[in-house]
C-alpha positions in Angstrom: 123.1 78.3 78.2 125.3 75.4 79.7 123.3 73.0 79.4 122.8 74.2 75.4 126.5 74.0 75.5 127.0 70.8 76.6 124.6 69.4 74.0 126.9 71.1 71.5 130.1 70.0 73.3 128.8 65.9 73.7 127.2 65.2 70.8 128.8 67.3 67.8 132.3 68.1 69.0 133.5 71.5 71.3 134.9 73.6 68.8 132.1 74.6 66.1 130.0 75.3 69.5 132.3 77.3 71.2 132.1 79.6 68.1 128.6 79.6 67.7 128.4 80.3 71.0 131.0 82.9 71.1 129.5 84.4 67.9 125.6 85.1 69.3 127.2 86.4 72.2 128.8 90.0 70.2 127.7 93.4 70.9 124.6 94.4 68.8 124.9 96.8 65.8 124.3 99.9 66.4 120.9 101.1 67.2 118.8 103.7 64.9 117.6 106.9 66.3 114.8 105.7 68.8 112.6 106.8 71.6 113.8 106.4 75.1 111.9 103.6 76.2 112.9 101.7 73.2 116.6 102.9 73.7 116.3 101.9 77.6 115.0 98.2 76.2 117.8 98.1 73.6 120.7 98.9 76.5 119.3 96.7 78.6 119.7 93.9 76.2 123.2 94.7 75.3 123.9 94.4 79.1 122.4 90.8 79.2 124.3 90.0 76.1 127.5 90.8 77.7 126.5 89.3 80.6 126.2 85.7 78.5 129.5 86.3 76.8 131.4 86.9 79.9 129.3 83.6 81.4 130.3 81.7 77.7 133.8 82.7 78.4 133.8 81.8 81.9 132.7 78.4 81.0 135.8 77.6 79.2 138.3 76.2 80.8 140.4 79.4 82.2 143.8 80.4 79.9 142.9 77.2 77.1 139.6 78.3 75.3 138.6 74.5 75.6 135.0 74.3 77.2 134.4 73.2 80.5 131.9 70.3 81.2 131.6 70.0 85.1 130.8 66.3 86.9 129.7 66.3 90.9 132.0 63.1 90.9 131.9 60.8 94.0 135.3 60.6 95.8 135.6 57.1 94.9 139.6 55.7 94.5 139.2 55.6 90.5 138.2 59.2 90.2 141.7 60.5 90.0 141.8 57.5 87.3 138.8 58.6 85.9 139.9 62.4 85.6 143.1 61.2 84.2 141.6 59.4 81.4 139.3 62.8 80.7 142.6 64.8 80.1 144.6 62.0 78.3 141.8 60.6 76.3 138.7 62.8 75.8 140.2 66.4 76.0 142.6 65.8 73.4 139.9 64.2 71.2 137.0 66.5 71.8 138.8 69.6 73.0 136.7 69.4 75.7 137.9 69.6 79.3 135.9 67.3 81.8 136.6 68.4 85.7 135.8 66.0 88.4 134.7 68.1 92.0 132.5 67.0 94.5 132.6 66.6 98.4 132.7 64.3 100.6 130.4 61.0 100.2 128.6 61.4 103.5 127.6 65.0 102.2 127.3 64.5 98.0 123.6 63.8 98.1 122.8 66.9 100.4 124.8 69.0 97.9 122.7 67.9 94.9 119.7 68.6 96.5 120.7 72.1 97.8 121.4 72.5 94.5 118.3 70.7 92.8 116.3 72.9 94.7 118.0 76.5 94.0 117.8 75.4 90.1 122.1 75.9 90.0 123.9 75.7 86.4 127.0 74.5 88.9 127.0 71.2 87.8 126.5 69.7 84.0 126.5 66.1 85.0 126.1 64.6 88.2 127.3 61.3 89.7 124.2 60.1 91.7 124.1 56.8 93.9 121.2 54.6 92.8 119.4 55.2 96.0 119.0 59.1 95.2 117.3 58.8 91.9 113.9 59.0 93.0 114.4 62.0 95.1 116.5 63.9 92.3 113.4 63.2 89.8 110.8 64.3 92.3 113.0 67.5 92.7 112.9 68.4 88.9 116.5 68.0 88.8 117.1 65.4 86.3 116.8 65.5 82.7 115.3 63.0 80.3 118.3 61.6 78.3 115.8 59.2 75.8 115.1 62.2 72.9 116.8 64.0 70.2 119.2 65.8 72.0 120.9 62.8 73.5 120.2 59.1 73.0 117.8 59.9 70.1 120.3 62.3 68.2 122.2 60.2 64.7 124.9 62.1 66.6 124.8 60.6 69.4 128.3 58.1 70.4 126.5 55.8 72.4 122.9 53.8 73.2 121.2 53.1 76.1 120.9 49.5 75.3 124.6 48.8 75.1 124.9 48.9 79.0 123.9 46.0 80.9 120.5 45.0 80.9 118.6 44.9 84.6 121.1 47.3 85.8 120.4 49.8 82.9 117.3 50.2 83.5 116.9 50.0 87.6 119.8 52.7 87.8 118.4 54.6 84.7 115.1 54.8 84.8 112.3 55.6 87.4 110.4 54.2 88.6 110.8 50.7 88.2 109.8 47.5 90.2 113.5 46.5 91.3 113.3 43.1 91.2 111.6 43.0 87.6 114.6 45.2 86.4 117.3 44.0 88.2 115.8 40.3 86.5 116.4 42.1 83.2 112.0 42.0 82.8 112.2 45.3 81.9 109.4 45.3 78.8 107.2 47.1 81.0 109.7 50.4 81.7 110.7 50.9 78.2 108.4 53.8 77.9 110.0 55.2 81.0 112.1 58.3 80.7 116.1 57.8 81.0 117.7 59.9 83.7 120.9 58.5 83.8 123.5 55.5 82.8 125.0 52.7 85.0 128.5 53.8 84.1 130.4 51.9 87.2 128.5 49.3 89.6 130.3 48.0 92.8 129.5 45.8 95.6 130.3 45.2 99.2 133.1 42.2 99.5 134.8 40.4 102.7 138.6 41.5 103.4 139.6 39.2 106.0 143.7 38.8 107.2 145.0 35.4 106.3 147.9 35.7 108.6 145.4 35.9 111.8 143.1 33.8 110.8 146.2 31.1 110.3 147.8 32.1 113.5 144.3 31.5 114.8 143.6 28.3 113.3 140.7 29.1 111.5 141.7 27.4 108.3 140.4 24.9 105.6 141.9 21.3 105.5 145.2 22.6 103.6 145.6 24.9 106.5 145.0 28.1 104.7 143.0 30.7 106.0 139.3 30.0 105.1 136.8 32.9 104.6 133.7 32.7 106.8 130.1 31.9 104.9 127.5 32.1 106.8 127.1 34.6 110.1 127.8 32.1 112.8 130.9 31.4 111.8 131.9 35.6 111.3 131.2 36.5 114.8 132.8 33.5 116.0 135.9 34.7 114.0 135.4 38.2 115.2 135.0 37.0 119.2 138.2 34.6 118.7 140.7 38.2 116.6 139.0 40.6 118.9 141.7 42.1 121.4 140.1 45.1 123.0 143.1 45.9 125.7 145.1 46.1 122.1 142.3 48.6 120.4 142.3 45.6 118.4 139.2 44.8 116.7 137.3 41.0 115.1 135.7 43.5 112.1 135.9 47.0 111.3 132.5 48.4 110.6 130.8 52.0 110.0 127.7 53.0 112.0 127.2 56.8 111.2 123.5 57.9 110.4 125.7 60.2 107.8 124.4 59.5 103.7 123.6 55.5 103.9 126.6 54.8 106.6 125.3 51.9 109.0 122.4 50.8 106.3 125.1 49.2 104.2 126.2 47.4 106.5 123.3 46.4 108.2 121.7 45.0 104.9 123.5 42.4 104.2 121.9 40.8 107.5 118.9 41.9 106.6 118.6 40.7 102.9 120.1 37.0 104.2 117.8 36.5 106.6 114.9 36.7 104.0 113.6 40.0 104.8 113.0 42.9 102.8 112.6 47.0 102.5 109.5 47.1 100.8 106.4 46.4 98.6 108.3 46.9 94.9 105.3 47.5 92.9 103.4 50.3 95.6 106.6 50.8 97.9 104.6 50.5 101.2 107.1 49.9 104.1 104.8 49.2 106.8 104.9 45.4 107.5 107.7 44.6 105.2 111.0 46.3 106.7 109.6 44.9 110.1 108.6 41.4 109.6 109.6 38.6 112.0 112.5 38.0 109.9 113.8 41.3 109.7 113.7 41.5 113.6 115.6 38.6 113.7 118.5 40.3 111.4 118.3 43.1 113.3 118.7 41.5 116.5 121.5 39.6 115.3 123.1 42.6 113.7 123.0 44.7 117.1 124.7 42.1 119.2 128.4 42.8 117.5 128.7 46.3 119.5 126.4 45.3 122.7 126.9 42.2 123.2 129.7 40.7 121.4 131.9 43.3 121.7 133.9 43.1 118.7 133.6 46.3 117.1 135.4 49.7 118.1 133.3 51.6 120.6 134.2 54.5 118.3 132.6 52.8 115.1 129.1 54.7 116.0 130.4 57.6 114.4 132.8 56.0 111.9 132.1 56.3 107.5 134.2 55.1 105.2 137.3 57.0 106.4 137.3 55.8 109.7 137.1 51.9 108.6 139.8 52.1 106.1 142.2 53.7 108.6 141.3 51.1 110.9 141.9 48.6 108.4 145.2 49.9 106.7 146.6 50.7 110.3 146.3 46.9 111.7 143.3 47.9 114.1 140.8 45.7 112.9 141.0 41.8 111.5 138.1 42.1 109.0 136.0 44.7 107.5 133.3 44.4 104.3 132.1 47.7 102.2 132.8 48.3 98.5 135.4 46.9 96.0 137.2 49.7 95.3 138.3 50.7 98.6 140.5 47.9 98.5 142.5 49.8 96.5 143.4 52.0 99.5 144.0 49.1 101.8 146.4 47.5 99.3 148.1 50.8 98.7 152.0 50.5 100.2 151.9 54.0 100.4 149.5 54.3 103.4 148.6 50.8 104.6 150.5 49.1 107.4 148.4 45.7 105.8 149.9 45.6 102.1 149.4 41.8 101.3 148.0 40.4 104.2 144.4 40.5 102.6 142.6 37.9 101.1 138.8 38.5 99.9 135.2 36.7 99.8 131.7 36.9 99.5 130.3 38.7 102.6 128.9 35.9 105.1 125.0 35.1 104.4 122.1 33.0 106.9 122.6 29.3 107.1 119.1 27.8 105.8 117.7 24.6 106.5 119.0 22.8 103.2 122.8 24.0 104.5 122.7 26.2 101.7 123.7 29.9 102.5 121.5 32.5 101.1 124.2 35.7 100.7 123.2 39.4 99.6 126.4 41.3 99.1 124.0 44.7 98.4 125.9 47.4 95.6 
C-alpha cells in the first residue's frame, strides 16, 4: 500500500523498498491443473496483483523510478522554498521525491475532510493548521506517529521531543488543555497519541508605513515613525491615513467567513481585552466566548467598518489575497496577519511598497497599571 511504502521510503531509505515492493508485485507462477472455481479465484488474484503493480508503479515519480511521497502543503510563500529544498536536499539523499500540491488556504481544510471522509490514498502527509486537528482525529483521518513504525522505530531520524516543548505537544497531540501545553505542563498528555509535528509556527505581526506615519506626525521623540501599542492609539492612526475619496485605506484587513478569515483578525481584540473561546479542560463555550469582556472586544472590533470607516467596504469578502494586494499596491497604510506574507509585500517584483515597511507587535488593551496586555494569535 502507500502508506506501507512510505514507511519503507521514511524510515529505511527508497530504494530497497521500491524493490520489495516491485518484487511482491510479479505475476504468479503458473497454476496446476485445478477446478474452475479454484481457477476463477486464482485469475482473479493475478488481476488484483497487476492492479497493485500498475498502482506501485504509478506511485513513482513518472519517467525517474524514484518513489513519490505526496504533502497537501499550504500555499504559504516558503513552499516553493520548501519544495526546493525536497529536490536539492532530500531526493538526492533518499531518492525519494517529495511533491508539494494543495489548494487554496480558504479551501485546504475542506479538501482534507472530503478526503478524510472518502478514506483517499491521495495524500501521504498532510499539512494541517492547528485548529483542524481535532476534527481530522474525530474523522479517523490521522495516524498515530508515537509506535514502531515511526517515532518508536531505532530507524527512525528524528524524536518527538526534539521539537519545542508546549508547542509540540498542543499542535501534536489531542486533546490537550491548551494553556497547560502551550506552558510546556505537558506530564499529563504524554500518554496521548502523536498525530503530527510542529514543523513551522508563525504569528500575526503589525506592518505599518513609516513614510505616512512621518508625513503624518505620528512619531516617537527622534521623529521616527512609532508603531502603535495599544488599540486607541491604532484607530486613531487609521482615522488620521484613512483617505476614502483616494480608495485609500488606515488598515487593510480580511473579513471573509471563508477557512478562519475574519477570526484572525478579530482575535487579537478579543484575547487583549481578557476574554476567551472556551472552558480548556471540558471546552464548553457557552458563557466564555460571550462574557462582558468579550462584548466589549467585539464592540470595539466592529466599529473600524461601521463606524470608523477605515477599512475597504470591499474587505467583507477579502482573505489573504485581497489584503496583500491592497497592501503591495499602496491601498492601505497598515495591515497585520502572518509573518511570512511579508515576504510578498517586500517582494520588488510585485509590490509598489518595497521598503516602506517597518514591523511591531500587533496593538493590545491598555490596562489599568498602563501596561498593555497584547495576543498576537499563530
Amino acid at each position: 500500500t502507500r502508506r506501507e511504502l512510505l514507511k519503507g521510503a521514511v524510515l529505511v531509505g527508497g530504494g530497497a523498498t521500491t524493490s520489495a515492493i516491485l518484487a511482491a508485485c510479479q505475476q504468479l507462477p503458473a497454476a496446476p491443473a485445478v477446478d474452475e472455481e479454484a481457477q476463477q479465484r486464482i485469475a482473479e488474484l493475478e488481476a488484483e496483483l497487476e492492479q497493485a503493480k500498475s498502482t506501485a508503479e504509478e506511485e513513482m515519480v513518472e519517467g525517474t523510478g524514484k518513489v513519490t511521497v505526496r504533502v497537501l502543503s499550504l500555499p504559504w510563500p516558503q513552499t516553493p522554498v520548501e519544495q526546493q529544498m525536497a529536490n536539492d536536499q532530500f531526493m538526492p539523499e533518499t531518492g525519494v521525491e517529495v511533491l508539494l500540491e494543495g489548494p487554496p488556504y480558504e479551501f485546504a481544510e475542506s479538501k482534507m475532510r472530503e478526503l478524510a471522509a472518502s478514506q483517499s490514498p491521495e495524500f501521504d502527509i498532510w499539512e494541517y493548521d492547528s485548529q483542524w486537528l481535532g476534527a481530522m482525529v474525530l474523522a479517523g483521518a490521522m495516524e498515530n506517529l508515537d509506535t514502531a513504525d515511526y517515532f518508536r522505530s531505532p530507524d527512525a531520524a528524528i524524536k518527538f521531543e526534539d521539537f519545542l516543548p508546549g508547542h509540540r505537544d498542543y499542535l501534536g497531540r489531542f486533546p490537550v488543555n491548551d494553556k497547560l501545553a502551550l506552558s510546556g505542563d505537558v506530564q499529563e498528555f504524554q500518554d496521548l497519541p502523536i498525530y503530527g509535528v510542529a514543523w513551522t509556527l508563525g504569528t500575526n505581526m503589525l506592518g505599518y508605513r513609516t513614510d505616512l506615519y512621518e508625513e503624518a506626525g505620528i512619531v516617537d521623540e527622534n521623529g521616527k515613525a512609532k508603531a502603535p501599542e495599544d488599540w486607541d492609539e491604532f484607530k486613531d492612526a487609521c482615522i488620521k491615513l484613512t483617505r476614502p475619496d483616494e480608495g485609500f485605506y488606515g488598515v487593510a484587513w480580511y473579513n471573509t467567513r471563508l477557512a478562519d478569515g475574519i477570526s484572525m483578525q478579530w482575535l487579537p481584540f478579543h484575547f487583549s481585552y481578557g476574554a476567551d473561546i472556551w472552558d480548556y479542560d471540558t471546552f464548553q463555550i457557552e458563557g466564555i466566548v460571550n462574557t462582558p469582556e468579550a462584548v466589549e472586544a467585539l464592540t470595539e472590533f466592529v466599529k473600524y467598518p461601521q463606524e470608523y470607516k477605515v477599512i475597504d467596504p470591499g474587505a467583507a469578502n477579502w482573505f489573504i489575497a485581497e489584503l496583500v494586494n491592497a497592501v503591495t499596491q499602496d491601498l492601505a497604510a497598515m495591515w497585520y496577519t502572518y509573518v511570512s506574507f511579508a515576504a510578498f509585500v517586500e517582494d520588488p517584483n510585485t509590490s509598489k511598497t518595497v521598503g516602506k515597511w517597518d514591523y511591531a507587535m500587533v496593538p493590545g488593551k491598555r490596562q489599568p497599571d498602563g501596561s498593555v496586555r497584547r495576543v498576537p494569535v499563530f
